[in-house]
ZAVO-651357 format. One record per residue (C-alpha): residue number from 0; x, y, z; residue in three letters. Coordinates in Angstrom, 2 decimals, decimal comma, m for minus. Example, Ala and Ser with C-alpha at 12.3 -4.5 7.8 and 13.67 -1.06 7.14 Angstrom:
BEGIN
k->0&X->12,30&Y->m4,50&Z->7,80&r->ALA
k->1&X->13,67&Y->m1,06&Z->7,14&r->SER
***
This chain:
BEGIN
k->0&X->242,26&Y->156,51&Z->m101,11&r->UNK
k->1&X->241,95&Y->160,14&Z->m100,84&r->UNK
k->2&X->245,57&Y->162,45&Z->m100,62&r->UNK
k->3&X->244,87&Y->165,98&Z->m98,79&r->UNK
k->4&X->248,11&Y->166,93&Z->m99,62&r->UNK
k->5&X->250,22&Y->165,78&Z->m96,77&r->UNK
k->6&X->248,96&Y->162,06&Z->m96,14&r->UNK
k->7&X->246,79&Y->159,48&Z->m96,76&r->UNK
k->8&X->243,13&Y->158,92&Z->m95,88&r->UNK
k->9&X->242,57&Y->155,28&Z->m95,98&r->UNK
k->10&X->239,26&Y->152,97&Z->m96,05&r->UNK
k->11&X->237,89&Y->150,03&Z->m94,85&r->UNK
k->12&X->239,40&Y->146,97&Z->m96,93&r->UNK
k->13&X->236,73&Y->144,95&Z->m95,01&r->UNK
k->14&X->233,55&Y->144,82&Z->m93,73&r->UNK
k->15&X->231,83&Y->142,66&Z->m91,17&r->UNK
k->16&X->229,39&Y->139,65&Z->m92,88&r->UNK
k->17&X->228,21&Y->137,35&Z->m89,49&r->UNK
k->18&X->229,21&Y->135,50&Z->m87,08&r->UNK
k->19&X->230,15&Y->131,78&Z->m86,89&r->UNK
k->20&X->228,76&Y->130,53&Z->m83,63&r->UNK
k->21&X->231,08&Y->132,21&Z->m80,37&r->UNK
k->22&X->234,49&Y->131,97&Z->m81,97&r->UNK
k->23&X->234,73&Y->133,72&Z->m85,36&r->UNK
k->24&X->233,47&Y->136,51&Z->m87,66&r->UNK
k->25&X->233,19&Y->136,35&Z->m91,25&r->UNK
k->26&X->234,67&Y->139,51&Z->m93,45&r->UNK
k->27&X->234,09&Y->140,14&Z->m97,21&r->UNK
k->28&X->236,36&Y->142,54&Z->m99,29&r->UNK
k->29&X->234,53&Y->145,57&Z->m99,86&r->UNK
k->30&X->235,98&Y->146,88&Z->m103,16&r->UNK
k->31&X->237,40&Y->143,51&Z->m105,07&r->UNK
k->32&X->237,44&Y->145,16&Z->m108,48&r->UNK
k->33&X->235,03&Y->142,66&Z->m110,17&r->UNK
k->34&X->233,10&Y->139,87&Z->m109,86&r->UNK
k->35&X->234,54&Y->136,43&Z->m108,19&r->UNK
k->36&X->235,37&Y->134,10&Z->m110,61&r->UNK
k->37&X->237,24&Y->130,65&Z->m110,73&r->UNK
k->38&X->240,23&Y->129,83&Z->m110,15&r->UNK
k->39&X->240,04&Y->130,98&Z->m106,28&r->UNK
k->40&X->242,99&Y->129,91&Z->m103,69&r->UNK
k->41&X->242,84&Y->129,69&Z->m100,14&r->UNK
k->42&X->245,46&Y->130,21&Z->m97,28&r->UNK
k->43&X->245,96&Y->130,23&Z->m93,60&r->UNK
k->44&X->247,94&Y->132,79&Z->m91,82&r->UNK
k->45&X->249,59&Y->132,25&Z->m88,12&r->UNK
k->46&X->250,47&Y->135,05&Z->m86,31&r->UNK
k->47&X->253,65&Y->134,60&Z->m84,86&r->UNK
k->48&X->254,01&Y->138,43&Z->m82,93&r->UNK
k->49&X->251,61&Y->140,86&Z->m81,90&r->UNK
k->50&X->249,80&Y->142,41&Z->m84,61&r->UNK
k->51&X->249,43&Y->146,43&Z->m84,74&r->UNK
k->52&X->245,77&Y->147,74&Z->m84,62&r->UNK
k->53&X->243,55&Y->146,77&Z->m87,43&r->UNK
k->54&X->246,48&Y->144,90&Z->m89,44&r->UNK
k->55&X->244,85&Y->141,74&Z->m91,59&r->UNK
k->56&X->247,58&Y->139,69&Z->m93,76&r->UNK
k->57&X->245,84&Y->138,36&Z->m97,25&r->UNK
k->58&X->246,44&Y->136,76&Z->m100,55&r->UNK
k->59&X->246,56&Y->139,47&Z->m102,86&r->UNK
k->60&X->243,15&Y->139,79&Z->m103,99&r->UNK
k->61&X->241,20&Y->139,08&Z->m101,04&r->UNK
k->62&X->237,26&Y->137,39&Z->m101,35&r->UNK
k->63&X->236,29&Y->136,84&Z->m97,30&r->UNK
k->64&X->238,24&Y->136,19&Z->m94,56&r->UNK
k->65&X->237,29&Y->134,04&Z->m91,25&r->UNK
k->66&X->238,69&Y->134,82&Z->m88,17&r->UNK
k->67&X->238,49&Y->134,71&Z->m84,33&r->UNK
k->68&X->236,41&Y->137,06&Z->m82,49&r->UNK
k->69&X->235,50&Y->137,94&Z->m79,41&r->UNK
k->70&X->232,26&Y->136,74&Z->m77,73&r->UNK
k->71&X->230,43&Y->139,98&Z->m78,91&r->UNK
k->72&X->231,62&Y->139,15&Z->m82,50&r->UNK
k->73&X->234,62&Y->141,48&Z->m82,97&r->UNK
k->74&X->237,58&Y->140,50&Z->m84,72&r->UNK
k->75&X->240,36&Y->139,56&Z->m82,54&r->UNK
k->76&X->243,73&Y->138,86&Z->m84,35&r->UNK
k->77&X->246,60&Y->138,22&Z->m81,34&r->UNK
k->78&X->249,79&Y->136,10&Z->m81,02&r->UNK
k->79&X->249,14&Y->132,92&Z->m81,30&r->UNK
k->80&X->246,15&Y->132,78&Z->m83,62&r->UNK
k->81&X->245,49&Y->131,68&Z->m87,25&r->UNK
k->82&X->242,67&Y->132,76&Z->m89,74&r->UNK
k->83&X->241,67&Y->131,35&Z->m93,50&r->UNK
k->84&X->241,46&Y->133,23&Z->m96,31&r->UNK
k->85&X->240,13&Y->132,86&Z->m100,34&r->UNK
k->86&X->240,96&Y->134,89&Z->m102,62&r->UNK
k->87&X->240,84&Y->135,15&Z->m106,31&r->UNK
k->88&X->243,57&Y->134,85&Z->m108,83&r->UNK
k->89&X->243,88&Y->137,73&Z->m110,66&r->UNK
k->90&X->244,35&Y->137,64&Z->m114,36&r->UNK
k->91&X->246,99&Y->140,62&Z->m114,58&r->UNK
k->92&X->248,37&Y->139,40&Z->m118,30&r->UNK
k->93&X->249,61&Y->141,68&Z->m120,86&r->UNK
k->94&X->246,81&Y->140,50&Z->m123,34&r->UNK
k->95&X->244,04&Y->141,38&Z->m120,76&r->UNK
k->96&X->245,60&Y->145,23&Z->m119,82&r->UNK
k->97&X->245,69&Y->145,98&Z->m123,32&r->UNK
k->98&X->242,71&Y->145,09&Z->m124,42&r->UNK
k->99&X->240,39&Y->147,37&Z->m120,74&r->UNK
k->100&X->239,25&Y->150,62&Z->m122,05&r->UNK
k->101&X->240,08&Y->153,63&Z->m120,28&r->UNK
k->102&X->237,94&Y->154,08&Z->m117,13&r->UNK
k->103&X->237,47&Y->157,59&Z->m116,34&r->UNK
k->104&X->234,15&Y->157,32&Z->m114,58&r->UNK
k->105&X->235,45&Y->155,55&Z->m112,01&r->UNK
k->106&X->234,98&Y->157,04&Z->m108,34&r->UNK
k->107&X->236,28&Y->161,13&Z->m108,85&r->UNK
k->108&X->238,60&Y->160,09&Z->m105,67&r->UNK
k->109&X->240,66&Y->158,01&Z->m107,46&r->UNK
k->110&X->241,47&Y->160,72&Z->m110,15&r->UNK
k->111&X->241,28&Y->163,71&Z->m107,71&r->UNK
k->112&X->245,35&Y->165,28&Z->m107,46&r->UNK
k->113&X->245,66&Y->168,40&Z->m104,74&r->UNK
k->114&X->244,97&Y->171,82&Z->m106,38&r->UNK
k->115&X->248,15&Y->173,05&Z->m105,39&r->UNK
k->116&X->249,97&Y->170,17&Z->m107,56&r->UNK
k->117&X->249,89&Y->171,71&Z->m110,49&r->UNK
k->118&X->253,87&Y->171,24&Z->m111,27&r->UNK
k->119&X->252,64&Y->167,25&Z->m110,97&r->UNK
k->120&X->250,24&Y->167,27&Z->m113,92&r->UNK
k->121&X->252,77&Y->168,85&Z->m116,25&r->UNK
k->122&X->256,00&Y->166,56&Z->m115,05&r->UNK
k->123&X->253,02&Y->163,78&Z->m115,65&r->UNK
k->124&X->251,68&Y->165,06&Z->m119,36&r->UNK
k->125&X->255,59&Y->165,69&Z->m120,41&r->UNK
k->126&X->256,74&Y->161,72&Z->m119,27&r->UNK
k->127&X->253,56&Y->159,82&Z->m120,83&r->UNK
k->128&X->253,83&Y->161,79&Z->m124,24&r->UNK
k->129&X->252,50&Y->160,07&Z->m126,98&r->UNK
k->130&X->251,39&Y->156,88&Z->m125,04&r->UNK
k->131&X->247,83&Y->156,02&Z->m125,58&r->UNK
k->132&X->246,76&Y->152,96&Z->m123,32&r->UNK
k->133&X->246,73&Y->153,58&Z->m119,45&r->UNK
k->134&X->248,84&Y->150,65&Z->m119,07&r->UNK
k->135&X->251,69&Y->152,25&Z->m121,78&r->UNK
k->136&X->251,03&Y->155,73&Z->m119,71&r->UNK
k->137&X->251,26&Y->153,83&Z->m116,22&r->UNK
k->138&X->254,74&Y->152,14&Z->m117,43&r->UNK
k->139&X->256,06&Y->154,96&Z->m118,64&r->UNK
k->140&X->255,25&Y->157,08&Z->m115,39&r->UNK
k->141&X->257,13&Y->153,58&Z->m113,58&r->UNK
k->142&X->260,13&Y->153,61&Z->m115,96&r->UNK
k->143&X->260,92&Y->157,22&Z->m115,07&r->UNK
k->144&X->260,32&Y->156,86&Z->m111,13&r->UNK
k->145&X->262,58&Y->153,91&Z->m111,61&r->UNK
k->146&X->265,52&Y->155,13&Z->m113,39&r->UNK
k->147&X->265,39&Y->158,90&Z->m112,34&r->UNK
k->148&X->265,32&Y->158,38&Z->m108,38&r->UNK
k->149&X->266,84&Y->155,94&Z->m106,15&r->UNK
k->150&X->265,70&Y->153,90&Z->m102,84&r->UNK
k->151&X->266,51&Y->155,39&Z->m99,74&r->UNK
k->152&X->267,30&Y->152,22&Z->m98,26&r->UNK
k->153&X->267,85&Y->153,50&Z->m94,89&r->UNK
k->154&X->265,29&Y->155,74&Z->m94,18&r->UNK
k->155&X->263,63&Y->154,43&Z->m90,45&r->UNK
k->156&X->260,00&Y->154,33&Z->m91,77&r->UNK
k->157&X->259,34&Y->153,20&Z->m95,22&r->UNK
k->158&X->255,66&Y->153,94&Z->m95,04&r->UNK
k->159&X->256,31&Y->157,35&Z->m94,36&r->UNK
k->160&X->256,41&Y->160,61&Z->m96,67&r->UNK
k->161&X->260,19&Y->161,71&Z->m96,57&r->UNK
k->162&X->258,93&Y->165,39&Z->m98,27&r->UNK
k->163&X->256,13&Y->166,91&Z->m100,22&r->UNK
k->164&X->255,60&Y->164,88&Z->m103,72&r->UNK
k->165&X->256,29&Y->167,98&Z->m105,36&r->UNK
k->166&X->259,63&Y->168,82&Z->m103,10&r->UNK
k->167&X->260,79&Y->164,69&Z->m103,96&r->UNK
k->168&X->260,32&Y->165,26&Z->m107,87&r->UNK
k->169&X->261,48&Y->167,98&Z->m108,10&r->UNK
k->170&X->264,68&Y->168,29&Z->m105,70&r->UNK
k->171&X->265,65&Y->164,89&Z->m103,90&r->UNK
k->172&X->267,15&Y->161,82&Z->m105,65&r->UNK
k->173&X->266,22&Y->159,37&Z->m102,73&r->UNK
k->174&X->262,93&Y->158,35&Z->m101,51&r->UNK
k->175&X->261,32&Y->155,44&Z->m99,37&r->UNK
k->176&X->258,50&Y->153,57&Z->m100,63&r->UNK
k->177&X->255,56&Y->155,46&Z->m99,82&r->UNK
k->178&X->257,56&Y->158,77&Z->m101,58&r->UNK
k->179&X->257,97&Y->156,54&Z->m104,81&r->UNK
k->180&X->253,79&Y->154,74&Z->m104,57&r->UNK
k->181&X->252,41&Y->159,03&Z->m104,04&r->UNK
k->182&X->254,30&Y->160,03&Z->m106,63&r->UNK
k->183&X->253,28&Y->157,13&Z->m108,91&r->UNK
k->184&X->249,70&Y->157,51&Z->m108,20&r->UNK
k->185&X->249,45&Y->161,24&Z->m108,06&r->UNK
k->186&X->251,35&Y->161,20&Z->m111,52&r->UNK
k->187&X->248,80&Y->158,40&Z->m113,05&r->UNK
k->188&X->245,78&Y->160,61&Z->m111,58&r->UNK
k->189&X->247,18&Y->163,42&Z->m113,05&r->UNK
k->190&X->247,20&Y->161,60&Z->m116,67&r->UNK
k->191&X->243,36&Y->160,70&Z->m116,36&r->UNK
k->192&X->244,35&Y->157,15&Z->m114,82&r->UNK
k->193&X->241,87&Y->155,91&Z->m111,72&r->UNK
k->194&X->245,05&Y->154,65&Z->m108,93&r->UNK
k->195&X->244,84&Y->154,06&Z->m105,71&r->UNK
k->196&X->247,54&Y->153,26&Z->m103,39&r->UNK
k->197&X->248,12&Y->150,69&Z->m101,80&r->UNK
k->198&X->250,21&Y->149,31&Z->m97,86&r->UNK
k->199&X->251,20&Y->145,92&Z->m97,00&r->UNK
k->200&X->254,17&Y->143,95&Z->m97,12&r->UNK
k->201&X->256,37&Y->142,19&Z->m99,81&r->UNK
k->202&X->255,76&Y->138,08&Z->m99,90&r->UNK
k->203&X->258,61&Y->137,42&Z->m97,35&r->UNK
k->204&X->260,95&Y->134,60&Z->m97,55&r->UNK
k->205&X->259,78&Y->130,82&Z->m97,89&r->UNK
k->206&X->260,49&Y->128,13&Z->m95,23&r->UNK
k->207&X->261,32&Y->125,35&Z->m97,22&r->UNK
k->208&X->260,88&Y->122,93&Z->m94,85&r->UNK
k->209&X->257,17&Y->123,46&Z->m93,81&r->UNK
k->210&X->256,16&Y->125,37&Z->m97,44&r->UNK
k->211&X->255,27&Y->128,17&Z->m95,51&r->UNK
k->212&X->256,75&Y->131,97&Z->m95,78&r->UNK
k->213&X->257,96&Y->134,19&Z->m93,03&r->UNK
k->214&X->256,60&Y->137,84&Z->m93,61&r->UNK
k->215&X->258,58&Y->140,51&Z->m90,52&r->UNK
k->216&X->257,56&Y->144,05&Z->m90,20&r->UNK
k->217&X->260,79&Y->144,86&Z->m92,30&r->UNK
k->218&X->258,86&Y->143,23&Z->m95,36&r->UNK
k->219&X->256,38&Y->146,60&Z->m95,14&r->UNK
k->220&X->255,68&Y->148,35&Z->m98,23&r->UNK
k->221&X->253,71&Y->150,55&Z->m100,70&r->UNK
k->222&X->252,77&Y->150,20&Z->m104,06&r->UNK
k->223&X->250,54&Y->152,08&Z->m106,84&r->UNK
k->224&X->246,68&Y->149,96&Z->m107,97&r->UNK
k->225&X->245,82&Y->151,09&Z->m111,30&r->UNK
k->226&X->242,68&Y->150,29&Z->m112,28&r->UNK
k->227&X->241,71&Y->148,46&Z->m115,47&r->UNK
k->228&X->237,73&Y->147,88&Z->m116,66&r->UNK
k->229&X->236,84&Y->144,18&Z->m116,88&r->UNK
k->230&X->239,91&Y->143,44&Z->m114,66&r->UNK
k->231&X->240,20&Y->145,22&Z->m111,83&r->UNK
k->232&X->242,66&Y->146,60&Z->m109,51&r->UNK
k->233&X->246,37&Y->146,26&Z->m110,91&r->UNK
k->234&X->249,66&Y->146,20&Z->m108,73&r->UNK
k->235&X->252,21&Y->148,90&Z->m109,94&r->UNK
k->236&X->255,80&Y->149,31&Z->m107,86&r->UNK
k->237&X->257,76&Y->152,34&Z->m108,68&r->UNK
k->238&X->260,04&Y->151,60&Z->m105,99&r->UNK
k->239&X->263,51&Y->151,27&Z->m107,38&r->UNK
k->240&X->264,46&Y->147,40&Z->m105,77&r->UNK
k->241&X->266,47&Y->145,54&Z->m108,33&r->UNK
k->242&X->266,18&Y->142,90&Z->m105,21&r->UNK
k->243&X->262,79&Y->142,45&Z->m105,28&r->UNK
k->244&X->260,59&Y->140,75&Z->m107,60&r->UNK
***
């Protein structure tokens, strides 16, 4: 949520509701954007390796999660387990991004761009021109990430920084994923746009057979959230993938 300049400060996606008799814990999302409505969806995850620390697959916009725990109540995600999740179903149409106003009173975090960034805000004012939605502003910031710079497709850690978002801008023409989602939020901060950003991984491929899909730790990722009153938290991907969806 918050960028000191050289990384990422991230919160707590979830927070601990009660406990289900000795087995399981019930989480709630702790910044879902908006109030639940209908339709919601439900899912089960399986955990086929060993999860790293802390790491909770969802649906996209995540509700509550149930999941094992330990006899003291703590979450306890390991090989072998599965969990259920509900979520909500975004509404993410054009009709319903044109029509949010501008939210600049949103949390000063999610506008706040390093000091020492000033180069960003002008690269940012000089691509988004004219345009006079945040979603025309945020597309525009997108098109140019998009066209301008290309994927480093073999860099060893995609959720890494591969430079300073001023040194990638201004002086590399490759980037991995996290370069492209700072760059894309910074930029939307710096044109008065509430972003956020956002690590996970990419749907994975489906198993036909069972209906299921198969999500591997080379499906990790980072994206941009733009945020959008009466609608919430948006996806945005900068990341030049003609591959990807």
């Amino acid at each position: 949520d918050e960028f000191d300049g050289s990384g990422w400060r991230v919160d707590n996606a979830f927070r601990l509701v009660r406990q289900n008799g000795g087995d399981s814990v019930l989480l709630q999302a702790t910044q879902t954007g908006r109030q639940p409505i209908d339709p919601l969806y439900p899912q089960t995850f399986f955990i086929f390796d060993e999860p790293s620390n802390g790491e909770l697959f969802t649906g996209y916009a995540p509700l509550s999660v149930v999941v094992p725990s330990d006899d003291d109540g703590t979450p306890k995600l390991e090989k072998g387990t599965s969990y259920r999740v509900i979520s909500t179903f975004p509404d993410f149409t054009r009709d319903s991004l044109d029509r949010a106003r501008p939210n600049s009173r949103l949390n000063n975090r999610y506008h706040d761009v390093p000091e020492h960034m000033a180069g960003l805000t002008e690269l940012a004012t000089e691509i988004t021109g004219l345009a006079y939605t945040d979603l025309s502003r945020t597309q525009r910031i997108v098109s140019y990430l998009d066209t301008q710079y290309e994927y480093d497709i073999e860099a060893k850690n995609q959720l890494q920084l591969s430079a300073d978002p001023l040194e990638f801008l201004s002086k590399q023409d490759k980037g991995t994923s996290m370069d492209f989602a700072t760059a894309l939020v910074l930029m939307a901060r710096a044109s008065g746009i509430p972003a956020r950003l956002v690590t996970g991984h990419l749907p994975g491929q489906l198993d036909p057979l069972s209906g299921t899909y198969v999500v591997r730790r080379s499906d990790a990722h980072v994206w941009a959230e733009i945020y959008f009153d009466g609608v919430g938290w948006v996806p945005f991907d900068a990341t030049p993938r003609p591959e990807t969806a």
